[in-house]
OpenMM code with the backbone's topology and positions (N, CA, C; nanometers):
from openmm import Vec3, app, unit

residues = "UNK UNK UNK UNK UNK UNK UNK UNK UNK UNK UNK UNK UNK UNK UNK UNK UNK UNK UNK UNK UNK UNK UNK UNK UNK UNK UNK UNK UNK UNK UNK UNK UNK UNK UNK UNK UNK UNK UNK UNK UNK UNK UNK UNK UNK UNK UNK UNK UNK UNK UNK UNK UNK UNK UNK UNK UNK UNK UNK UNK UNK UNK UNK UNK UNK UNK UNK UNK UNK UNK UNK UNK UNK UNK UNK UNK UNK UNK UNK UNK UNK UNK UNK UNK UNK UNK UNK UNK UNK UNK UNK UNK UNK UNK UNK UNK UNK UNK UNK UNK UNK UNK".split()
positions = [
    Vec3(-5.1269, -3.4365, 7.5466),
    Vec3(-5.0478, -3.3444, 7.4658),
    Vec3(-5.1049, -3.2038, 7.4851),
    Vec3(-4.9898, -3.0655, 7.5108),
    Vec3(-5.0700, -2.9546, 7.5088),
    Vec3(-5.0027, -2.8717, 7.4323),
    Vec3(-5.0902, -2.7959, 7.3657),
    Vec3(-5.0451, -2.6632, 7.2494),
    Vec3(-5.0417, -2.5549, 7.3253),
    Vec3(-4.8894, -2.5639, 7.3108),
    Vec3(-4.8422, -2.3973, 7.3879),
    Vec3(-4.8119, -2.2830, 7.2937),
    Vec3(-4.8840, -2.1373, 7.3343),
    Vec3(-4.8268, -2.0825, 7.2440),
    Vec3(-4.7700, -1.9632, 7.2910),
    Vec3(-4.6137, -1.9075, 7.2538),
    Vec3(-4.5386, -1.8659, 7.2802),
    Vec3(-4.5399, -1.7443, 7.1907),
    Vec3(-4.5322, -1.5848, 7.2519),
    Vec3(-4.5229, -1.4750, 7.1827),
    Vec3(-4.3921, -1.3815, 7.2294),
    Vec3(-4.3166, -1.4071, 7.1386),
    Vec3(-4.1824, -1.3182, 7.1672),
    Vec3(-4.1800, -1.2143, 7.1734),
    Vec3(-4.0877, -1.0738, 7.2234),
    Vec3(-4.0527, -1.0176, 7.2226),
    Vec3(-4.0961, -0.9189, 7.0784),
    Vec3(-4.0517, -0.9871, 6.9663),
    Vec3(-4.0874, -0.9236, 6.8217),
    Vec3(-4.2371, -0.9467, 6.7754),
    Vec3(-4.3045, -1.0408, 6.8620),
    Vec3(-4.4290, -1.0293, 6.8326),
    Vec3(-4.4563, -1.1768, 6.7732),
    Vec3(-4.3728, -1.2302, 6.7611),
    Vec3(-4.3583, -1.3550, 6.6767),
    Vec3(-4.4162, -1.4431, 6.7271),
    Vec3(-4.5060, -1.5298, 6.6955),
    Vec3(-4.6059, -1.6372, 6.7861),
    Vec3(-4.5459, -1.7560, 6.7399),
    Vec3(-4.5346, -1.8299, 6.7971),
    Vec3(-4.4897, -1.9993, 6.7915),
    Vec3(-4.6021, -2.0790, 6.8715),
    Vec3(-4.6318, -2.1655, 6.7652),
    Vec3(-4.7062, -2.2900, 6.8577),
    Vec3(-4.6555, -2.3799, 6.8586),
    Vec3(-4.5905, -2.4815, 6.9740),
    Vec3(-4.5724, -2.5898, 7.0131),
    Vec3(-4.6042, -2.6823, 7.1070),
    Vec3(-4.5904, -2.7935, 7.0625),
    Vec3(-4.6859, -2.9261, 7.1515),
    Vec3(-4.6076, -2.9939, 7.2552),
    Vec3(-4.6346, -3.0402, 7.3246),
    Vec3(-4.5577, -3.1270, 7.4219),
    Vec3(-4.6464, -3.1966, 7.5416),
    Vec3(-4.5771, -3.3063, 7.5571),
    Vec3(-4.6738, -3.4057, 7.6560),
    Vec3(-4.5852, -3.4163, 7.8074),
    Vec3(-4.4601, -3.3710, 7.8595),
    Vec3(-4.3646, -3.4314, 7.9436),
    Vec3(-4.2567, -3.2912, 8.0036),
    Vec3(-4.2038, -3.2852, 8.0767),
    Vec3(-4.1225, -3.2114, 8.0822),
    Vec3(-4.1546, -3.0394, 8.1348),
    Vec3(-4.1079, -2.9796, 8.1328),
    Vec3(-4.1355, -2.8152, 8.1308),
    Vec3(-4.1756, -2.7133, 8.0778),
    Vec3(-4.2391, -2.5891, 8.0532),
    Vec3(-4.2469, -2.5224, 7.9200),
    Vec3(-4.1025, -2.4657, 7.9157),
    Vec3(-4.0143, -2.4317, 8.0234),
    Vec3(-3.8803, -2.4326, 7.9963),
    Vec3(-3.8188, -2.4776, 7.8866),
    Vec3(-3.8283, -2.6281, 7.9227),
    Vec3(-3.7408, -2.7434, 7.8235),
    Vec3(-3.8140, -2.7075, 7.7189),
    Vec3(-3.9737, -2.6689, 7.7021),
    Vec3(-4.0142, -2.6967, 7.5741),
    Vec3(-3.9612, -2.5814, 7.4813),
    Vec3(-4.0071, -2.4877, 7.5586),
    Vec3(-3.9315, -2.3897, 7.5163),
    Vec3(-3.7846, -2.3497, 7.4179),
    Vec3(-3.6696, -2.3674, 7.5327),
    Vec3(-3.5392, -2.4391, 7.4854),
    Vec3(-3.5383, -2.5044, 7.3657),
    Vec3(-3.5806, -2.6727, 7.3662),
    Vec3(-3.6127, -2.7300, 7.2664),
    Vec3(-3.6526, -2.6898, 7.1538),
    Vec3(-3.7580, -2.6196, 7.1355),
    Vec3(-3.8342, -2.5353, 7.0063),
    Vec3(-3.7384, -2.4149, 6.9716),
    Vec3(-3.6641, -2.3637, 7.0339),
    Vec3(-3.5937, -2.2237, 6.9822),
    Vec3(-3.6710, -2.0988, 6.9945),
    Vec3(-3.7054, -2.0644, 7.0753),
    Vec3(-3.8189, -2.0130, 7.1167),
    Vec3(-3.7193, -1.8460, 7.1886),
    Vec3(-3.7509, -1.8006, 7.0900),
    Vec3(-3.6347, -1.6708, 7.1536),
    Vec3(-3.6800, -1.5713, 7.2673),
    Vec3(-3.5378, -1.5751, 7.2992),
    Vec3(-3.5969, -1.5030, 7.4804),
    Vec3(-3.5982, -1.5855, 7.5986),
    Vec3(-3.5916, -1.7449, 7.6015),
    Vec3(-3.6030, -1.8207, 7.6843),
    Vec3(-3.4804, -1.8847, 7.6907),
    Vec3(-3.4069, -1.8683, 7.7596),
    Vec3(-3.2463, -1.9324, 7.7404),
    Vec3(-3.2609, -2.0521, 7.8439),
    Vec3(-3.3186, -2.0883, 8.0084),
    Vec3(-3.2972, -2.1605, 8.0616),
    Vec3(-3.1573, -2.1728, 8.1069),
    Vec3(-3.1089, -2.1043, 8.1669),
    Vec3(-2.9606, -2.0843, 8.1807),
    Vec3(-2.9461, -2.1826, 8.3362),
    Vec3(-3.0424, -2.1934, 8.3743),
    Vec3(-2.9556, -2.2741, 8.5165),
    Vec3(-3.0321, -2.4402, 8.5151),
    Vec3(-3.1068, -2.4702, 8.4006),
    Vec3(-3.1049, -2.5853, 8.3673),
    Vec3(-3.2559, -2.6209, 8.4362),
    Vec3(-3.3442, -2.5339, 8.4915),
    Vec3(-3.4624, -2.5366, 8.5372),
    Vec3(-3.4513, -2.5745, 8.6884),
    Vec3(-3.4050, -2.5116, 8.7664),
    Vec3(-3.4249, -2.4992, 8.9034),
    Vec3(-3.4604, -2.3802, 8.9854),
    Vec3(-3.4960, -2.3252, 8.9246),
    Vec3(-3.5714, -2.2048, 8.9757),
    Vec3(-3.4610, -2.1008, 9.0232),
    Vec3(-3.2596, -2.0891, 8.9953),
    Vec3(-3.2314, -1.9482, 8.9864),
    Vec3(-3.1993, -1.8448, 8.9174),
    Vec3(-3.2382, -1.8212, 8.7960),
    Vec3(-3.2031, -1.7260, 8.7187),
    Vec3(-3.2859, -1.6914, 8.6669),
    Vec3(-3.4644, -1.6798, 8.6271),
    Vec3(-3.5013, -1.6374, 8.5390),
    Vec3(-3.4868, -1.6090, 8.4482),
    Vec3(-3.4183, -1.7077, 8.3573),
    Vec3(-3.4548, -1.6977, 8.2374),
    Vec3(-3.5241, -1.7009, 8.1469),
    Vec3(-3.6153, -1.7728, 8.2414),
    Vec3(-3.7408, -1.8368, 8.1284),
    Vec3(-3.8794, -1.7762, 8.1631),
    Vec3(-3.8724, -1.6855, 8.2248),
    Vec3(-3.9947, -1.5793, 8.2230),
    Vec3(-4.0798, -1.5553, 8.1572),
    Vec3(-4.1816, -1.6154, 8.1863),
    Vec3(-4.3309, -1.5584, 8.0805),
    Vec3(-4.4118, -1.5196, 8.1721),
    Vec3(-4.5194, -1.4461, 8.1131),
    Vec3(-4.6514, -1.3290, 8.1562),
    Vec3(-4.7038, -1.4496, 8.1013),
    Vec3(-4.7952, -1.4919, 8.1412),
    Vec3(-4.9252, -1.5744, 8.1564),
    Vec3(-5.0120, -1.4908, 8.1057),
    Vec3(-5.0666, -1.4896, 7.9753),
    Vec3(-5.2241, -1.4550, 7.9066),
    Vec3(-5.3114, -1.4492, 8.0535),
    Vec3(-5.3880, -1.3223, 8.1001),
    Vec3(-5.4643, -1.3192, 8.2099),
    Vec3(-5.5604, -1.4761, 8.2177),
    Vec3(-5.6307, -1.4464, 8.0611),
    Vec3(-5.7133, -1.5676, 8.0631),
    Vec3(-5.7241, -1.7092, 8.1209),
    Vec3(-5.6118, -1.7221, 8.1254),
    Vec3(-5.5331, -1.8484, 8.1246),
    Vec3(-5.4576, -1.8509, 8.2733),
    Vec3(-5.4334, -1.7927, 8.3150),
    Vec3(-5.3952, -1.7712, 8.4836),
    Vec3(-5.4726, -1.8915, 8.5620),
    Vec3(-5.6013, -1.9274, 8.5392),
    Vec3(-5.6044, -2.0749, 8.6038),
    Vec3(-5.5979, -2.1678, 8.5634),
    Vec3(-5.5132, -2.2464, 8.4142),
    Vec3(-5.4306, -2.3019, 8.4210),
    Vec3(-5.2840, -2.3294, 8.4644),
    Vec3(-5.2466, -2.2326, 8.4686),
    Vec3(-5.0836, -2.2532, 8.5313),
    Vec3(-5.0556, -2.2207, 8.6917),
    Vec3(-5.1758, -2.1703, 8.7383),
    Vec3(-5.1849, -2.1705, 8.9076),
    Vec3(-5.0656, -2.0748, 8.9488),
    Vec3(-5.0853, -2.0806, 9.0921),
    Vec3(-4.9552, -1.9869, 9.1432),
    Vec3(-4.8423, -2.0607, 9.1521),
    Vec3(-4.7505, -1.9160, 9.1710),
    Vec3(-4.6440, -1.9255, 9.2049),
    Vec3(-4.5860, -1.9642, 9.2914),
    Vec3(-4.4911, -2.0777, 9.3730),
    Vec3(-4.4704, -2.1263, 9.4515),
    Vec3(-4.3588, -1.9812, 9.5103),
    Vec3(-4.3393, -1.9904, 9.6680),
    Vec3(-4.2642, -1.8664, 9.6924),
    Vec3(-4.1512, -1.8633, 9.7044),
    Vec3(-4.0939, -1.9603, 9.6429),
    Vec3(-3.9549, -1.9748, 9.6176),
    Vec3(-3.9710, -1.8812, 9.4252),
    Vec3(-4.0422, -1.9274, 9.3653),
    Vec3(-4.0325, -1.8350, 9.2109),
    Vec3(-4.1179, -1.7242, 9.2863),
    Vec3(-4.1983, -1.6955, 9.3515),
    Vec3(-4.2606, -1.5564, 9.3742),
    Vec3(-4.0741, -1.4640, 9.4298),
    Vec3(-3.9870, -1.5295, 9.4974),
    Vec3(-3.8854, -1.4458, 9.5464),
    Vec3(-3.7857, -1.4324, 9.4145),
    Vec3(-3.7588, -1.5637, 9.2997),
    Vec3(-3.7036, -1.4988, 9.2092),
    Vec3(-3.7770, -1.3749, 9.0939),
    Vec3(-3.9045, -1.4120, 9.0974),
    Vec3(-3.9517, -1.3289, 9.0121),
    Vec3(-3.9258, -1.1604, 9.0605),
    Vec3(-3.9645, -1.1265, 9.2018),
    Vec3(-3.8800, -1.0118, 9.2876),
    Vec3(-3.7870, -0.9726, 9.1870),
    Vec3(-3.6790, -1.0474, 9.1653),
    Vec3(-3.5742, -0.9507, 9.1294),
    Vec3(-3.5864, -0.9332, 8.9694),
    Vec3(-3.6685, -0.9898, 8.9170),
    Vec3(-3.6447, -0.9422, 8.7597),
    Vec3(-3.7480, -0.7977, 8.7597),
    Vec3(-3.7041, -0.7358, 8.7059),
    Vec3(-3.8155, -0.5633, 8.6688),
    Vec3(-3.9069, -0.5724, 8.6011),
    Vec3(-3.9009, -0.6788, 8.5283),
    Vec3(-4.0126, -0.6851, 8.4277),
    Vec3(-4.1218, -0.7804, 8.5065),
    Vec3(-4.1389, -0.7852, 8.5806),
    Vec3(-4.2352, -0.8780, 8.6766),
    Vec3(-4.3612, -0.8435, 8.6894),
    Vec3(-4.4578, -0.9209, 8.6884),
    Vec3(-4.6171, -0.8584, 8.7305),
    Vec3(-4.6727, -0.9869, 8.7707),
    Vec3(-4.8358, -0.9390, 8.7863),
    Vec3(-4.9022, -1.0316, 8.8656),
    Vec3(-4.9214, -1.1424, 8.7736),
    Vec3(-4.8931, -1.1605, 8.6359),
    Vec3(-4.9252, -1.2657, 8.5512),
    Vec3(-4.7509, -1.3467, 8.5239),
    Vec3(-4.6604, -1.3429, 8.5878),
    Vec3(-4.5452, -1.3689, 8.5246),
    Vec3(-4.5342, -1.5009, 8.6372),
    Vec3(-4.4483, -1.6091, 8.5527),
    Vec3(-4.4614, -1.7234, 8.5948),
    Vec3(-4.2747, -1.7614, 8.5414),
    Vec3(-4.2191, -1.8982, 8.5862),
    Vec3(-4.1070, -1.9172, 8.5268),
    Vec3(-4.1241, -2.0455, 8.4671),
    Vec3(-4.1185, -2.0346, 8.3930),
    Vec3(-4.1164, -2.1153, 8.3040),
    Vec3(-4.1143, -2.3028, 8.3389),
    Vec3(-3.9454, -2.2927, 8.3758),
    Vec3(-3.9030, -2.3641, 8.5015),
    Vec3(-3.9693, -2.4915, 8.5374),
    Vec3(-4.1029, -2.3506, 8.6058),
    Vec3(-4.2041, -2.4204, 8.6980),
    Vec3(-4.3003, -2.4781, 8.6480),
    Vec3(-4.3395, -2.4838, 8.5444),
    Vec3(-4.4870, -2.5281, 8.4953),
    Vec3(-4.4554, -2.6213, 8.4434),
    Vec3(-4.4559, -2.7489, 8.4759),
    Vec3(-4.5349, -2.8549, 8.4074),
    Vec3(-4.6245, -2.9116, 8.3112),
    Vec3(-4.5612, -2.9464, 8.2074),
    Vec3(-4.6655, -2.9755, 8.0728),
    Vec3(-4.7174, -3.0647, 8.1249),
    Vec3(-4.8679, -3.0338, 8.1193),
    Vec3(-4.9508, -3.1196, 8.1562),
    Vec3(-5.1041, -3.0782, 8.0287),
    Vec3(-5.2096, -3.1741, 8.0346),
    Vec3(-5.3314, -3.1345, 7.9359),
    Vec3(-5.3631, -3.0218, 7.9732),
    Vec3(-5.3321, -2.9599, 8.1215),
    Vec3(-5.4061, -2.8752, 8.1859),
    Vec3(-5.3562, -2.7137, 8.1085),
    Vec3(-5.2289, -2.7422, 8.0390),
    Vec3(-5.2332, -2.6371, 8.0033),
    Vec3(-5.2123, -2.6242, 7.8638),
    Vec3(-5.2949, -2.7240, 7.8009),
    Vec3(-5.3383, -2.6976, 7.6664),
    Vec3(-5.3891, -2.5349, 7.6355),
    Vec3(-5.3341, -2.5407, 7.5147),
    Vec3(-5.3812, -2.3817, 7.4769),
    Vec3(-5.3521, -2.2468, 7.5747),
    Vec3(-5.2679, -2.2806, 7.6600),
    Vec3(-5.2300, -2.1661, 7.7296),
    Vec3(-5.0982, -2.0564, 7.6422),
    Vec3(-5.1384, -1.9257, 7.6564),
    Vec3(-5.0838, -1.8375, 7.5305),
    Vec3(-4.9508, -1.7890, 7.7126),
    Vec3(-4.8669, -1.7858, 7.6488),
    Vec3(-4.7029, -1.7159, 7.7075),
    Vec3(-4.6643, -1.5924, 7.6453),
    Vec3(-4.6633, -1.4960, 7.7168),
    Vec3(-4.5428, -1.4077, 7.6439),
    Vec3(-4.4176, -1.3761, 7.7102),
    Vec3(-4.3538, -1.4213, 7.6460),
    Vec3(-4.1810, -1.4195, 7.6751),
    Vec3(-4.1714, -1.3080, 7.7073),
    Vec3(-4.0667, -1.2370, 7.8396),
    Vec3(-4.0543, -1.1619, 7.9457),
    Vec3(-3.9802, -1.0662, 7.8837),
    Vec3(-3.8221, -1.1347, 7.7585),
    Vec3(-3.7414, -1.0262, 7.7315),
    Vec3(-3.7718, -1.0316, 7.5915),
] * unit.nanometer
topology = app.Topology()
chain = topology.addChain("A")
for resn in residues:
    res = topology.addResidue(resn, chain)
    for name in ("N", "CA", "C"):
        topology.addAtom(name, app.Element.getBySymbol(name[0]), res)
């Protein structure tokens, strides 16, 4: 099980748990504003954009270069931004802090 915690846009922190699935889906699932998941987690739309807490950057590893080319087109992009999408709930990323992109 890992405690994700999610910081919106308004500043608003959410913690939620999950053992399976995506931080996408978890995301989604929880109501987690700012994360719409609009193409159902296949890596084209960025929706689900989070900045990765620096700290925490070696839990969620890189970017594969298929999300390094979608991340390209969103503006709000940097060296910590990840899609959501992509990461895998796993223990590994217990306690890893997100901040939602929009």
């Amino acid at each position: 099980m890992a405690k994700i915690t999610f910081i919106t846009s308004d500043n608003e922190t959410h913690i939620v748990e999950g053992d399976s699935g995506s931080v996408m889906e978890l995301a989604v699932n929880n109501g987690i504003q700012g994360i719409d998941g609009d193409c159902g987690g296949v890596c084209s739309c960025a929706t689900c954009h989070v900045h990765v807490s620096p700290e925490d950057i070696s839990k969620t590893g890189e970017a594969s270069e298929i999300e390094k080319d979608m991340l390209e087109l969103d503006d709000n992009s940097d060296a910590y931004s990840r899609l959501g999408c992509q990461l895998a709930i796993s223990d590994a990323l217990d306690g890893v802090v997100l901040r939602v992109a929009k």
